[in-house]
C-alpha positions as CSV (number, residue, x, y, z in Angstrom):
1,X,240.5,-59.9,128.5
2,X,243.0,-58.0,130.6
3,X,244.1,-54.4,130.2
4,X,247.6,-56.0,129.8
5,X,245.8,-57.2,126.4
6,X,244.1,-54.3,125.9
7,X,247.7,-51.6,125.9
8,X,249.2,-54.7,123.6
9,X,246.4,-54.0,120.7
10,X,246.6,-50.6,121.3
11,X,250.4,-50.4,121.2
12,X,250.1,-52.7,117.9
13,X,247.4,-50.5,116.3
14,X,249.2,-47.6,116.1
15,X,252.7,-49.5,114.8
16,X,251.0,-52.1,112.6
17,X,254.2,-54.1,113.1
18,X,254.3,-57.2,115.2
19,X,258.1,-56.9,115.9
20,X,258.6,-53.5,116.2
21,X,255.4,-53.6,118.9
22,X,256.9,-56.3,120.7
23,X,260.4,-54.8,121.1
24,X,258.8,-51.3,122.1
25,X,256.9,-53.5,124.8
26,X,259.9,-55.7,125.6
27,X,258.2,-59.0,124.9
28,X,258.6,-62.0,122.6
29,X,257.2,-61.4,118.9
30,X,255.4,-65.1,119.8
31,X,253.5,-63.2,123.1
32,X,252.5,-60.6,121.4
33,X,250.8,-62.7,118.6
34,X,249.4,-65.1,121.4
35,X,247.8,-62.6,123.2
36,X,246.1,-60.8,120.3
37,X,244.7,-64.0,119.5
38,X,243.4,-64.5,123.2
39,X,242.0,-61.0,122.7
40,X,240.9,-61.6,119.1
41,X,238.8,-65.5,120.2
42,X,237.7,-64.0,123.3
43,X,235.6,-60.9,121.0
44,X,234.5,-63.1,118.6
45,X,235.8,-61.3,115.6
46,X,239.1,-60.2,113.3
47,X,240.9,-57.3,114.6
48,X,244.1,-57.0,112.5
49,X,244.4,-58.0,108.8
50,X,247.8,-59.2,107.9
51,X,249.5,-57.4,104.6
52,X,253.3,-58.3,104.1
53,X,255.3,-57.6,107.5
54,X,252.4,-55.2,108.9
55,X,248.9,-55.5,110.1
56,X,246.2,-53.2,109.5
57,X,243.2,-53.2,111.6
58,X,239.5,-54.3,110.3
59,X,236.5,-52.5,110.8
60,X,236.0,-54.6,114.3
61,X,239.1,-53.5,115.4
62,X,238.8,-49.8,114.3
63,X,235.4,-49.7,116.6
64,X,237.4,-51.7,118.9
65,X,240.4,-49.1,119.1
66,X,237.8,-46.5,120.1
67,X,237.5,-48.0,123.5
68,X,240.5,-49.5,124.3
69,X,242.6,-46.3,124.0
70,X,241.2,-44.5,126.7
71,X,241.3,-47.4,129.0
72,X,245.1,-48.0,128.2
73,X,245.3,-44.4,128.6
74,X,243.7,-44.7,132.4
75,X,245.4,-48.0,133.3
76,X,249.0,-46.5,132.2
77,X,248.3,-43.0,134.5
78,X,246.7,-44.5,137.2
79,X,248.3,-43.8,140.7
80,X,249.3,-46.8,142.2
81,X,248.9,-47.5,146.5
């Protein structure tokens, strides 16, 4: 897991939109899918439910959410040397 990973799912959580994700993070639709199923195999467990064009996030990944966004949240305001 790296917090790379981490400000994708968050950035996906709150879109629920695979392209729309990607293009706000300027990255292939194919990344972002490949790296949610890094972060996905690496936890053990679903995060995202697929429903049409959208996701929508599981229980997992609602618990999962919880953490992530204040870590994003650090990592994007950090300072950097």
């Amino acid at each position: 897991m790296n917090l790379q990973h981490l400000r994708y799912f968050v950035e996906l959580a709150q879109t629920q939109h695979y392209t729309r994700t990607a293009e706000h993070l300027c990255i292939t639709q194919p990344s972002l899918s490949h790296a949610m199923a890094q972060l996905e195999d690496e936890l053990g467990v679903p995060l995202f439910e697929k429903n049409g064009r959208g996701v929508t996030l599981t229980a997992f990944g609602k618990q999962f959410l919880l953490c992530a966004q204040p870590v994003s949240y650090t990592h994007l305001t950090l300072p950097t040397t």
